[in-house]
N, C-alpha and C positions, 0 to 999 in steps of 0.2 A: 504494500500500500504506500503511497506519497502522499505528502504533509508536507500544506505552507497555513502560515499564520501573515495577514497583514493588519498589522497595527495604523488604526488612524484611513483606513479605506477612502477612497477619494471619490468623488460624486460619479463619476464615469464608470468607478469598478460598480459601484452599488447599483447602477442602472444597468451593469451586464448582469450583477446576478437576479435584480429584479426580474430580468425579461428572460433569462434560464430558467425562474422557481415557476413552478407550477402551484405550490403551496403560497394561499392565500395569507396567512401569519407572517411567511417571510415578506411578500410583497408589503402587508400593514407595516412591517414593523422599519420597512425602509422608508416608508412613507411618511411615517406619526414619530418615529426615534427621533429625539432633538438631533443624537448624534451616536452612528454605530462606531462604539472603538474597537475594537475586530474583529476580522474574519478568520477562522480558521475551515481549510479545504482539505478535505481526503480525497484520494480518488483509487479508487481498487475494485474489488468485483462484489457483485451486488451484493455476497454472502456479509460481505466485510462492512458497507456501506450499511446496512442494517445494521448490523449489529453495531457497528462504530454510533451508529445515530443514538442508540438506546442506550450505549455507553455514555457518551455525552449527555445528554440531557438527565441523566441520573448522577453523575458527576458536581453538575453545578449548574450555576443559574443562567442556560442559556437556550438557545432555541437553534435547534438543527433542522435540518431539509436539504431534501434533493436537490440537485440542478440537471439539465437538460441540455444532452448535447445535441447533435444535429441532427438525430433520431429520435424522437421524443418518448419510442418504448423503451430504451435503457439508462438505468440509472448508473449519469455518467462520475455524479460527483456527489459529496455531503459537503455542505454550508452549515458551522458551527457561528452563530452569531451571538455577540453581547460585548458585555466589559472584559477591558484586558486581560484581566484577572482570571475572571470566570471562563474566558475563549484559553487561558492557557491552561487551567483546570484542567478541562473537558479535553482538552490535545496532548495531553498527558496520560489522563487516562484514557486515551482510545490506544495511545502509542503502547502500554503496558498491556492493553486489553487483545490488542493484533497480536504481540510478539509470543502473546500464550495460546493463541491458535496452532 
């Protein structure tokens, strides 16, 4: 699996993953958040993508979702969103949660 965190996301990124999510939470939360401080990104095979999602959001206070690649049947990526803090939480424990697969 591959893992990027970007700290401090820039209106352009948030508007790619707006129009990737399919899930309605991540679109509000780019829309109404004063301000998302960051992203953290997986991208692996669906099995990992699940289960990574459930890991995160049981991790700490954040809100994960798919993205959409140029297929919209497969889930190309998870979107881990929220506070620094909590985006590094949750990409910590998804990295401890993969490598015991």
């Amino acid at each position: 699996m591959k893992y990027a965190i970007i700290d401090r996301p820039a209106a352009g990124t948030l508007q790619i993953i707006k129009r990737k999510a399919f899930d309605k939470r991540m679109q509000d939360m780019i829309d109404n958040s004063p301000r998302i401080e960051s992203l953290g990104i997986c991208q692996g095979s669906v099995l990992e993508v699940v289960v990574a999602s459930d890991v995160a959001e049981k991790a700490s206070d954040v809100l994960a979702g798919e993205l959409n690649g140029t297929c919209p049947n497969h889930i190309t990526c998870l979107v881990v969103m929220g506070s620094t803090a909590a985006v590094k939480s949750a990409m910590d424990s998804i990295r401890r949660e993969m490598d015991a697969l």
